[in-house]
C-alpha positions in Angstrom: 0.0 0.0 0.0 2.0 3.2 -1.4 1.5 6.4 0.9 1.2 9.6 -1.4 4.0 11.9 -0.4 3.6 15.7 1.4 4.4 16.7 -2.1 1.5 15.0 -3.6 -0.9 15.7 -1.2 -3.9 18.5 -2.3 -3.2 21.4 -0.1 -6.2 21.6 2.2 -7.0 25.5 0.9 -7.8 23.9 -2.3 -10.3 21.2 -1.1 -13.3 21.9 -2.9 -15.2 20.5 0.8 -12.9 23.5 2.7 -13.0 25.8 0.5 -17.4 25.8 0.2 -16.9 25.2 4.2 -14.5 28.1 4.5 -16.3 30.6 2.0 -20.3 29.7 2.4 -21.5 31.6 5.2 -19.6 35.0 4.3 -20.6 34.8 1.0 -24.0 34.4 2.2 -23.9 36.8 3.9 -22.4 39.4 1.7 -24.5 38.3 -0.8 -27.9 39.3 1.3 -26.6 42.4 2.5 -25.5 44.0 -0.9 -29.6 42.1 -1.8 -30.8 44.0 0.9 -29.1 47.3 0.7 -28.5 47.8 -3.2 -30.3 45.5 -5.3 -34.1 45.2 -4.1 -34.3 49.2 -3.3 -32.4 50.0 -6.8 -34.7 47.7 -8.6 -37.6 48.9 -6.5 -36.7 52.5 -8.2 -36.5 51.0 -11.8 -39.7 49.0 -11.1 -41.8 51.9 -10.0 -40.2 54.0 -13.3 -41.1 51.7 -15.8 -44.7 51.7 -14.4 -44.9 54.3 -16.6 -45.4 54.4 -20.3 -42.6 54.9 -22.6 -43.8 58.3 -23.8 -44.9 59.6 -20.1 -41.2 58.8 -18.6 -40.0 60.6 -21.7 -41.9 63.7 -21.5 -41.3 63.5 -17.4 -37.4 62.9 -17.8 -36.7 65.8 -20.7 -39.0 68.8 -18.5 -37.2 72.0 -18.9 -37.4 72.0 -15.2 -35.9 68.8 -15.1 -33.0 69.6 -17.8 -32.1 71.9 -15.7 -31.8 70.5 -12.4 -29.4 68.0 -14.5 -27.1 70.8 -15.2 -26.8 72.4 -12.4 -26.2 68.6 -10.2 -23.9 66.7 -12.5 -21.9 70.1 -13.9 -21.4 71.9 -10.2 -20.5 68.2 -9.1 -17.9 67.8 -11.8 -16.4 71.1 -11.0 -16.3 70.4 -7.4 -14.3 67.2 -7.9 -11.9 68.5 -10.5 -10.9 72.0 -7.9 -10.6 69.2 -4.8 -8.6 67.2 -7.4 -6.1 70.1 -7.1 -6.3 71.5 -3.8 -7.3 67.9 -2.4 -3.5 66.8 -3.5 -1.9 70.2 -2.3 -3.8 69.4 1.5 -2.5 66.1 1.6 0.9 67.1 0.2 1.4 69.3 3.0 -0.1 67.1 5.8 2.4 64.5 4.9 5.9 65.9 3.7 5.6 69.3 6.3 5.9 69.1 9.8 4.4 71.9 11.5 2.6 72.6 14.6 -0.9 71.3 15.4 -0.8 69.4 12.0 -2.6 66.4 14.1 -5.5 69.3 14.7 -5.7 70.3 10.9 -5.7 66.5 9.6 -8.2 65.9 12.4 -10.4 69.0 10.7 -10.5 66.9 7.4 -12.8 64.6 8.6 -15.4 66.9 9.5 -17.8 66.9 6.7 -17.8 63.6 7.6 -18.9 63.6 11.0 -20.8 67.0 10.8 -24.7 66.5 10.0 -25.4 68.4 6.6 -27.9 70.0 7.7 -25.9 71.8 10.1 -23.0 72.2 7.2 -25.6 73.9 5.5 -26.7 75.8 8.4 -23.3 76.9 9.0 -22.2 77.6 5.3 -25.0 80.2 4.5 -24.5 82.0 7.7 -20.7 82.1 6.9 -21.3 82.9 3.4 -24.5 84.8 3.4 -24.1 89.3 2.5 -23.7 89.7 6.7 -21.6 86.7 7.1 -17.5 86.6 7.5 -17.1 86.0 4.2 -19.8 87.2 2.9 -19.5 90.6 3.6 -16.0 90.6 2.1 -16.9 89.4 -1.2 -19.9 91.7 -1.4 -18.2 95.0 -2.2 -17.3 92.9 -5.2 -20.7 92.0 -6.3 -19.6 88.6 -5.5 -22.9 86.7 -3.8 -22.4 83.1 -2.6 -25.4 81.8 -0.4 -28.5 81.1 -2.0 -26.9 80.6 -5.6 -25.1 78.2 -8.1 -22.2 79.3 -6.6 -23.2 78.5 -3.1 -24.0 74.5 -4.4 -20.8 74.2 -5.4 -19.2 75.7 -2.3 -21.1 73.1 -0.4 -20.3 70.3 -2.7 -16.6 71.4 -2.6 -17.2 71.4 1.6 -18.5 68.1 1.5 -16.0 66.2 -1.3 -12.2 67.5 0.1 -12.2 64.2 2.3 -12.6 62.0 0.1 -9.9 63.3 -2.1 -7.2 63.8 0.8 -7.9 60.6 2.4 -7.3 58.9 -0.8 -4.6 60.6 -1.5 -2.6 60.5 2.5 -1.8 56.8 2.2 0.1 56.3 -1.3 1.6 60.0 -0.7 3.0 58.2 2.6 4.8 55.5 1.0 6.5 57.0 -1.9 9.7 57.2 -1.6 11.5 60.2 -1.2 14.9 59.2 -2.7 13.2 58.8 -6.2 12.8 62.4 -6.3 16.3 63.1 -4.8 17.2 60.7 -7.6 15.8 63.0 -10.4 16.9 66.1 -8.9 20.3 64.7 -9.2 20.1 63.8 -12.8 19.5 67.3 -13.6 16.0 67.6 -13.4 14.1 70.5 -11.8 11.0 70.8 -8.9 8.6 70.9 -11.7 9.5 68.4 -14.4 9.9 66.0 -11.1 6.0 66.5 -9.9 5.1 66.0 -13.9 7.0 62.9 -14.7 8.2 61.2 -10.9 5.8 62.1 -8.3 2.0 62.6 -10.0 2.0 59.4 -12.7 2.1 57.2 -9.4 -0.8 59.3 -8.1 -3.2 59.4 -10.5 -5.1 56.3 -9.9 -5.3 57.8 -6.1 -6.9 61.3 -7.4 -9.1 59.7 -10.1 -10.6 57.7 -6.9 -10.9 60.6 -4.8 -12.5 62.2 -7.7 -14.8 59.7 -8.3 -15.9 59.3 -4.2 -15.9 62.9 -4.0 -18.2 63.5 -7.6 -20.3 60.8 -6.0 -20.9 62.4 -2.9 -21.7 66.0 -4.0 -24.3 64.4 -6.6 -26.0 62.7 -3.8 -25.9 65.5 -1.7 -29.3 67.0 -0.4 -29.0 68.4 3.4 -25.9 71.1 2.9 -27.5 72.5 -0.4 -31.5 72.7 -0.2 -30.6 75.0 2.9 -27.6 76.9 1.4 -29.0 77.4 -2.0 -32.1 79.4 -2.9 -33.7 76.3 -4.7 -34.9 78.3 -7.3 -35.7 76.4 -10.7 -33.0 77.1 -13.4 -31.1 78.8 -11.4 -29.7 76.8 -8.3 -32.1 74.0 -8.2 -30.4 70.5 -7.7 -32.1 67.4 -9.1 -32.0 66.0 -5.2 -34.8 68.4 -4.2 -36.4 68.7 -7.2 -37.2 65.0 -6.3 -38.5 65.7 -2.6 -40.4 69.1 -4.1 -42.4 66.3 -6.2 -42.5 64.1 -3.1 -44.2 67.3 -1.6 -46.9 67.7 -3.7 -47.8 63.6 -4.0 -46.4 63.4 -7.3 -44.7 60.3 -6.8 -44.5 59.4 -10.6 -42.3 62.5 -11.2 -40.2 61.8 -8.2 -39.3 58.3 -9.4 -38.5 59.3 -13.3 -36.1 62.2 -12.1 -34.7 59.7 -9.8 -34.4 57.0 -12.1 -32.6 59.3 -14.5 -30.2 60.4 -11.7 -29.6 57.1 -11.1 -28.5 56.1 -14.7 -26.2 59.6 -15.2 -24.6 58.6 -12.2 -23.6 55.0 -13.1 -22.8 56.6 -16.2 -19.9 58.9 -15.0 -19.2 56.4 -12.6 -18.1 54.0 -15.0 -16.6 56.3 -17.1 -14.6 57.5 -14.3 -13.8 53.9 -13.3 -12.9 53.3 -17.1 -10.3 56.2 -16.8 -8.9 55.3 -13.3 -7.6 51.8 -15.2 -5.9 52.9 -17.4 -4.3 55.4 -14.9 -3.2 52.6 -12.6 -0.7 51.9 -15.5 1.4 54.7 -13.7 1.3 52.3 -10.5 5.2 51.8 -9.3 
């Protein structure tokens, strides 16, 4: 009777008996959760939408009111994610290379938006930003006007996005090496031509991630804006409350084409974005 060798033996990880063992229950599990969470109250959404005839969920969906709301969401979203794309990186530059006091206090202020409610961001944001406010009433001797306007939703959206793009960014700015840069400094080459061609191709799958968290969030976002912005229709109006303003008046038809529509932009971008952040992560070291 020959006895198979160690070498011979099937690793217990690849049992097919260990590895349903090992791997059934969380798999169970994670498969009802994301059910639960994602799948039955997305297709809930879909369901209710295409309850509606073809030409009804067209005429709903294309509303000049509705157009606009569009614009001003996914546009002043964009926007927002592209400046935090910039001043995102310069925050977390700073926060990691410079030592300087109460930096633990400032990184600790990042996280705010997060733990703040939004209605109080809002809250705090138009009284900040409003004619009387303290920054207000410096940018109104230049006709400037932030609360209740576009311009507000985007300062709100940019309020409520900078995490995401810094905390993306902290952990691969953390272990990159400085001596690479020392290394191209050496070879001639100067501050500038090392952030284009050393230090940001690394980074860009990080800040095409932050951009895409951040985009996500400030599309979402309803608390922060309905109460910094004047919610007028094509002017400041964001598709978010459009949706509860047709909530308000029972229309829940309306409410459920908008949001369907929001939903499919959104996956849209999102893909597109996720589509774009592959191909950056051939700048991975």
């Amino acid at each position: 009777m020959s006895v198979s060798s160690p070498s011979q033996r099937t690793p217990a990880w690849k049992s097919p008996i260990h590895h349903l063992s090992r791997f059934s229950w969380p798999w169970g599990i994670t498969i009802g959760y994301l059910t639960i969470m994602l799948l039955l109250p997305v297709s809930a959404l879909i369901l209710k939408a295409s309850t509606e005839k073809p030409i009804n969920f067209w005429r709903i969906a294309t509303e000049p009111i509705a157009l606009a709301t569009y614009e001003v969401t996914f546009v002043t979203a964009l926007i927002a994610a592209l400046i935090n794309a910039v001043l995102g990186l310069l925050v977390a530059w700073v926060l990691v290379r410079y030592d300087f006091p109460f930096r633990r206090l400032v990184d600790g202020f990042i996280d705010l938006p997060f733990a703040l409610p939004t209605s109080v961001a809002g809250l705090t944001l138009a009284t900040v930003y409003s004619e009387n406010g303290w920054i207000g009433s410096l940018l109104a001797p230049f006709g400037i006007k932030v609360a209740f306007t576009r311009l507000g939703v985007g300062v709100a959206m940019l309020f409520i996005s900078l995490p995401f793009v810094v905390r993306t960014l902290q952990p691969v700015l953390q272990e990159m090496e400085k001596d690479i840069e020392q290394a191209a400094w050496s070879l001639g080459a100067s501050q500038w031509q090392t952030f284009w061609r050393v230090v940001l191709p690394p980074l860009m799958p990080a800040i095409l991630t932050g951009v895409a968290l951040g985009f996500s969030r400030a599309v979402g976002e309803y608390g922060s804006i309905v109460i910094v912005a004047a919610n007028i229709p094509f002017k400041d109006l964001i598709a978010s409350v459009l949706i509860f303003q047709r909530l308000e008046q029972y229309d829940y038809s309306g409410a459920t084409v908008i949001g369907t529509v929001l939903l499919s932009i959104s996956l849209l971008i999102l893909l597109a974005i996720n589509l774009i952040q592959a191909w950056g992560r051939r700048y991975e070291l």
